[in-house]
N, C-alpha and C positions, 0 to 999 in steps of 0.2 A: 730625069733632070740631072744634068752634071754639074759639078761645083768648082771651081779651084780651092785647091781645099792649102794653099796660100794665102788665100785674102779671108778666110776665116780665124780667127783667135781658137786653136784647139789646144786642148789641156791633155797629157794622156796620164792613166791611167795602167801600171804594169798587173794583169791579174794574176799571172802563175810566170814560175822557172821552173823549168824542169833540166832537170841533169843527165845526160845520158852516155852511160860507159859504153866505151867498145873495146873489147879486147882484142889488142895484136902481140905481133911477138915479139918487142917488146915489155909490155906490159898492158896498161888502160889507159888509151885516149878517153878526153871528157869533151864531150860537146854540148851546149846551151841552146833548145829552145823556149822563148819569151812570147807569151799571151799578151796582147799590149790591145786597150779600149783607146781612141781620140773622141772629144766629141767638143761642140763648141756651147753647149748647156741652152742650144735654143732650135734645138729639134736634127742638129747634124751630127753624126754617131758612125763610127764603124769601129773594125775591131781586126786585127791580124796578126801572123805569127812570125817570127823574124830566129833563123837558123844562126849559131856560130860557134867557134870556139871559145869566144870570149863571153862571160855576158852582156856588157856594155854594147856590143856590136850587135849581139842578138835583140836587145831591146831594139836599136835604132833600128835595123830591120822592120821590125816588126810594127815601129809606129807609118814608114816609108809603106807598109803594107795595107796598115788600117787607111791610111788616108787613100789610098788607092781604092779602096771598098766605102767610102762613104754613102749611108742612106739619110734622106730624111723623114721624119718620125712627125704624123699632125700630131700635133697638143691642142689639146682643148683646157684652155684656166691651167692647171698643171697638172694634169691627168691625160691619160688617153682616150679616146673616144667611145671606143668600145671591147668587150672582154673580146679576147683570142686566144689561139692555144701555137705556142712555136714548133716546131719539130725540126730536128736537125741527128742523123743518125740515132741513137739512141736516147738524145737528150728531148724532153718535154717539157716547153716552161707555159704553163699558165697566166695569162697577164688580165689582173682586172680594176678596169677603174675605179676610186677610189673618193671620197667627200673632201674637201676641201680638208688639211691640218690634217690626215691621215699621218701622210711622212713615206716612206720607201719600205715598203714591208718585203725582204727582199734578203735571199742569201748571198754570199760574194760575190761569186762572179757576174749572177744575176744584177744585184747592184750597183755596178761598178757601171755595166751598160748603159741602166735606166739615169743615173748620173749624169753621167758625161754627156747624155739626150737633152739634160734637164729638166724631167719629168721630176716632179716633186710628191703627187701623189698618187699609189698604185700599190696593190694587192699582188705577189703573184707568188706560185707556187710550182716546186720543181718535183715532177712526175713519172721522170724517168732518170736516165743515167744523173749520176753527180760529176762525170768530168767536164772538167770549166771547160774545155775546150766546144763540147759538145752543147753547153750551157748557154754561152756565150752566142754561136751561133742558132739556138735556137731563137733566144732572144732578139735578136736582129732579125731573122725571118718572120719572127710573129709582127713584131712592131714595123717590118718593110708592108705583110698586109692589110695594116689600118688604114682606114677611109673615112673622108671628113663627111660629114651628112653632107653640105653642099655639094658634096663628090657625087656621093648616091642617088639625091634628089637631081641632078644633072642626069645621070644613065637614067634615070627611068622615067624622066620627062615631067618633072612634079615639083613643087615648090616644096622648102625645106617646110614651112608649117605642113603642109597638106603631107609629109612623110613623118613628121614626128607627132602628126595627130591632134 
């Protein structure tokens, strides 16, 4: 499903700068890449990287990027529907729903994602790598594969009671 991600109210969110020297011969060129979350806090979420010399430039990059990748995220009440596990390169984030007044139980850049989704309450836990970069995107890949029961009860031919029993 594609969005103009124009006619949504998105907020970003910068998760990391990273600085990065080059040596020539002169001396050290510095160049800026910015980790940047959008999301409109009602299930629309992505997240991207934006190159530059500047940092200022590298952020806008990088939101010009996230909104290029936008996913939407079901919620159910303000949780998710059900536990999953993200993987993205080395990184592994755990996602689990959570009761009602939980809150975001959630490390930076983990949080920063489920934020800007609007998800208000969730469990999750990071399993593997701690680079945000890798974090970030796991998080987004876990929460691209939730599925709403009426999703499920649909594929498999069966009323939402008669799936959840």
């Amino acid at each position: 499903m594609r969005v103009d991600p124009n006619t949504l109210e998105l907020t970003e969110k910068v998760v990391a700068i990273n600085r990065v020297a080059k040596v020539v011969k002169g001396g050290r060129r510095f160049s800026f890449s910015a980790l940047v979350v959008v999301g409109d806090g009602k299930g629309w979420v992505g997240a991207g990287i934006g190159k530059a010399s500047e940092v200022p430039d590298a952020i806008r990059k990088g939101i010009d990027d996230a909104k290029k990748n936008l996913i939407h995220v079901p919620i159910v009440g303000t949780t998710i529907p059900h536990q999953i596990m993200g993987e993205f390169g080395a990184g592994k984030v755990l996602l689990k729903p959570a009761s009602e007044g939980t809150g975001v139980i959630a490390g930076g850049p983990v949080r920063a994602v489920l934020e800007a989704a609007g998800i208000g309450d969730i469990l999750t836990k990071s399993l593997g790598s701690s680079n945000s970069t890798n974090m970030v995107h796991a998080t987004l890949e876990g929460l691209s594969r939730l599925k709403r029961a009426e999703d499920v009860a649909k594929l498999r031919g069966k009323t939402v009671e008669e799936l959840l029993g």
